[in-house]
N, C-alpha and C positions, 0 to 999 in steps of 0.2 A: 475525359475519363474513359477508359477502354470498358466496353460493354460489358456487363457480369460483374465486374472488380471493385471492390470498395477503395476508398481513398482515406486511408489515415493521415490525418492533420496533429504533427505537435513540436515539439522539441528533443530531441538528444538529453536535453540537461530534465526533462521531466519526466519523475517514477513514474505517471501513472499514464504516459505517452510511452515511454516502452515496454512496459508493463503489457499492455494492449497491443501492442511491436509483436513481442514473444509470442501472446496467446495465439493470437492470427496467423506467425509462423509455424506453432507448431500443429494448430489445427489445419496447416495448408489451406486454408482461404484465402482467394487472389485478392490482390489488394497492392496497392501503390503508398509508399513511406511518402511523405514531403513536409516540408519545413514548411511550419505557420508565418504567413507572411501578415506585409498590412493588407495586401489585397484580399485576402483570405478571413483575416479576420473581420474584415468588413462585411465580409458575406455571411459569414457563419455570429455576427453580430446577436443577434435575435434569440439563441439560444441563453437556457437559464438554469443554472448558473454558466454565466460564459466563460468555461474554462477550457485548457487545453487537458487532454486530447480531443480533438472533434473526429466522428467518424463519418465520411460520406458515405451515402447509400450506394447500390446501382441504378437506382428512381434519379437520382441527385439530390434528395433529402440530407441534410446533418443534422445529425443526434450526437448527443453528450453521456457524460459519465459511466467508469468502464464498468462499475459493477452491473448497471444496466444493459448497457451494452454486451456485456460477456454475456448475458442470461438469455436477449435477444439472438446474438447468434447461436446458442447453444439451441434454441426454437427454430431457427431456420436453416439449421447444418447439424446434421446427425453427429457425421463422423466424430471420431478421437477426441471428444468429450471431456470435459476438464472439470464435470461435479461430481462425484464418486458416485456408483449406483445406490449404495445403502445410504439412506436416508439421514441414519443415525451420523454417521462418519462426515453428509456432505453437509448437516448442521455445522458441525465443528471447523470443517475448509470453511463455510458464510463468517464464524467468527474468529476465525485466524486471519481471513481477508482482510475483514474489520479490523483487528488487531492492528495491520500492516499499514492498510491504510489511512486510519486517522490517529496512530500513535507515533509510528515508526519514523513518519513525517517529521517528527518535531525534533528527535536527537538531527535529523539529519538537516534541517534547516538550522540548527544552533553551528551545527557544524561550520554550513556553508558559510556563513553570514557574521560568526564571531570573531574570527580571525584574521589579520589584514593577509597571509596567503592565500589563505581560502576562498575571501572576497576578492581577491585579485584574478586567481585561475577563474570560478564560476561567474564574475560580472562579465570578465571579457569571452567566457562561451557561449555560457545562457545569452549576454546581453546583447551578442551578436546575432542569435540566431534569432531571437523575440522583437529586433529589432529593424527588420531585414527589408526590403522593400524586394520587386521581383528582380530586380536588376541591380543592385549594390548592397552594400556590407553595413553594418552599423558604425554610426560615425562613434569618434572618442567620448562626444560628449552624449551623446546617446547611451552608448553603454555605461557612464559614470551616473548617469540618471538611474540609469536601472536597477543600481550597485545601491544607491541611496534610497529607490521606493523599497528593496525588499529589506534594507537593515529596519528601516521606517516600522516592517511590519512582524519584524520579531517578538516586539510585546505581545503581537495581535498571537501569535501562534504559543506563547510563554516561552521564549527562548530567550528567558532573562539571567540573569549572573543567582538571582535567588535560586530561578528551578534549573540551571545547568548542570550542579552535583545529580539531580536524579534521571535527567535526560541523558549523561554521560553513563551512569550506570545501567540504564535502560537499553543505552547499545551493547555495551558488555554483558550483558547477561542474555540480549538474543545471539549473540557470538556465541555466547557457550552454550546454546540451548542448539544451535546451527552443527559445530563444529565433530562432536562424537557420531553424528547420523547422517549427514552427504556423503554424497560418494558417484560414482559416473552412474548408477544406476539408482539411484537412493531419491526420493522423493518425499515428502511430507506423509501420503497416505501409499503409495505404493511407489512402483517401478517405471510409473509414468508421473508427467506434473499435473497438479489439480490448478483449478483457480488463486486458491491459495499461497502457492508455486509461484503463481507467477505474478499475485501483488509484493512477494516476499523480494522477491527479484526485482521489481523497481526500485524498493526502497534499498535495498542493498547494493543493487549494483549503480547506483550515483554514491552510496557511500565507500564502493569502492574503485569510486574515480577520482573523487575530490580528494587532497591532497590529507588532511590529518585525518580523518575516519580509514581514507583507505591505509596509511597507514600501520593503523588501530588494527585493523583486517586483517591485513599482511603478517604480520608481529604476532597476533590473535588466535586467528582463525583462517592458515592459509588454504584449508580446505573448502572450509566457505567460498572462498575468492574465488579460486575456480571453481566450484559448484554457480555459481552466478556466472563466472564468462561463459560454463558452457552454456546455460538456459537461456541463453540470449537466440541462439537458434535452435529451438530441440526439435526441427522437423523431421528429423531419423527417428526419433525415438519410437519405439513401440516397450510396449508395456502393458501391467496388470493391476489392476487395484489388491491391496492390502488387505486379508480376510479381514475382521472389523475388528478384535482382539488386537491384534498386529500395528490398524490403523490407529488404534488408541493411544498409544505407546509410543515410545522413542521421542523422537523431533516433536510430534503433534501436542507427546503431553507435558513436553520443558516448555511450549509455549504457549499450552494453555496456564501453565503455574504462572506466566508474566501475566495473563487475561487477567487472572485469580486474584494476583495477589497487584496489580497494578492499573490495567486499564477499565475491569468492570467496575472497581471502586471508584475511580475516574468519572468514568459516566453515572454510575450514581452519585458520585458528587457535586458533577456538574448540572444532573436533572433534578438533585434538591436544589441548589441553590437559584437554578433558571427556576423553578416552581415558588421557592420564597422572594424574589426579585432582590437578588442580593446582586452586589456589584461584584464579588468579585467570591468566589470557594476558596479552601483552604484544604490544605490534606496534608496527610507524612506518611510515606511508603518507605521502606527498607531504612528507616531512622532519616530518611531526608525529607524536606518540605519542596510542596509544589503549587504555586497560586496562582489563579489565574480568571478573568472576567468569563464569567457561563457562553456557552454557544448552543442557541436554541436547534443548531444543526442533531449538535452530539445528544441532545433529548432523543430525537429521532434516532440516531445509531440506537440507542439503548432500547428506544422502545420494539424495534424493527427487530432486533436480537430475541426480546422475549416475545415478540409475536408468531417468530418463526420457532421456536424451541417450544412454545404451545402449540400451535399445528402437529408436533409429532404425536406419533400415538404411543398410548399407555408404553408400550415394549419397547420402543426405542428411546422414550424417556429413564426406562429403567433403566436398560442395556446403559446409558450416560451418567446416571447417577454415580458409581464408585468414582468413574474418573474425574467429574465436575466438582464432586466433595474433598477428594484428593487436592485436587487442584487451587479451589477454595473458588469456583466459579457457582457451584449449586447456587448458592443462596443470593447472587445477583438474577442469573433468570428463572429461578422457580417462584419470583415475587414481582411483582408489581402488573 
């Protein structure tokens, strides 16, 4: 590894490996892309959870998980910043992230994995690249394996035929929450991208790669679609944060209404049911049902949410109140 430069380890086919692509391009931190091999992940073994992306240090350390990782380098690199300065505004980027990355996930894995096109394009890309030694390709029966452990783990994510009416409408309704407010200078809180920006852009732009969500996209929301091709490198970009009125509004508050009225009930559902030791929650959002085994992970999303929404102070609690009430988010973090 070249002196100074981090080394991102991950996939093409993984949101939260380009995800981490973008932020590092557009914050111009040197850095080296390379595809996770088996020799790589042998080394980077030891981390916990051991998932992709892995970031290498310039020490030669690896560290995991982008949301950690973003905060890390935002402490070791000043420049072109991607958590808004008002406190108030960079709460709401922490739970739109959230939003993006443990919801968004899941229309887009039903996507992947439902369909025999679907699973035919993403086993033979992903399955190739996740499969790769330093010197050859994935064999046929390699990637048919790979095609079989991730259908295997669709219950594990509830990407079942019960909760697929609400996962399908889940993406449509972030399409339309997307489509009125992008634009080549248009960003979630201003004229630059936030963190937020750029977990929204993992998950969107493999949903607009994969053959039926992109699609859905195209058909949808062709504005979104390039709004994601271009975030894929925004290191020209300069820009300004959104006065905090401004940042409330538009994009930030169609998808705080999905937080509202979908995923913070979510996590309270799934932190009651982890706390009653039940097998399995039960919910119905927008007239559809969604079930699904607890995940003591998504406790912690929830509790991390109102921990961080309690650190603010009195005024920027206020200053969030019409909008959170609005939204129908107040009453999941001003409790518990």
């Amino acid at each position: 590894m070249t002196e100074g430069r981090y080394r991102l380890i991950g996939s093409t086919a993984s949101p939260y490996a380009i995800k981490l692509r973008a932020l590092l391009r557009y914050r111009r931190i040197p850095f080296d892309w390379v595809i996770m091999t088996k020799a790589l992940r042998k080394a980077t073994e030891h981390l916990r959870p051991n998932l992709i992306p892995v970031l290498q240090y310039p020490d030669g350390t690896y560290r995991g998980e982008t949301t950690t990782l973003a905060y890390d380098l935002e402490s070791r690199h000043k420049r072109r910043s991607v958590i808004p300065d008002d406190r108030a505004v960079a709460f709401i980027c922490d739970l739109l992230e959230d939003l993006a990355d443990e919801w968004a996930v899941k229309p887009l894995f039903l996507y992947r994995w439902w369909d025999p096109e679907d699973q035919a394009y993403v086993s033979r890309w992903a399955g190739e690249e996740w499969s790769v030694s330093e010197a050859e390709t994935g064999s046929a029966e390699e990637i048919e394996e790979f095609r079989q452990r991730q259908i295997s783990r669709m219950v594990i994510l509830g990407a079942t035929a019960e909760n697929k009416p609400l996962l399908e409408e889940s993406y449509l309704r972030t399409l339309a929450a997307f489509e009125p407010h992008v634009g080549m200078t248009n960003y979630l809180f201003g004229s630059r991208p936030s963190l937020a920006d750029f977990a929204w852009f993992g998950q969107l732009s493999e949903m607009a790669t994969d053959p039926t969500p992109m699609r859905i996209m195209r058909a949808k929301a062709p504005f979104t679609d390039h709004w994601v091709r271009r975030l894929d490198d925004a290191s020209g970009v300069e820009g300004e944060w959104y006065p905090r009125e401004r940042a409330l509004g538009g994009m930030a508050e169609a998808l705080l209404k999905i937080s509202g009225e979908l995923y913070l009930p979510f996590l309270a559902a799934n932190a009651e049911a982890f706390a009653k030791g039940l097998e399995r929650l039960e919910m119905n959002v927008w007239g559809l049902p969604y079930a699904l085994a607890p995940f003591k992970y998504q406790v912690k999303c929830l509790q991390q949410l109102r921990d961080k929404f309690a650190m603010l102070d009195e005024q920027d609690r206020t200053a969030l109140r019409p909008v959170l009430e609005r939204t129908g988010c107040w009453q999941y973090l001003a409790s518990g």
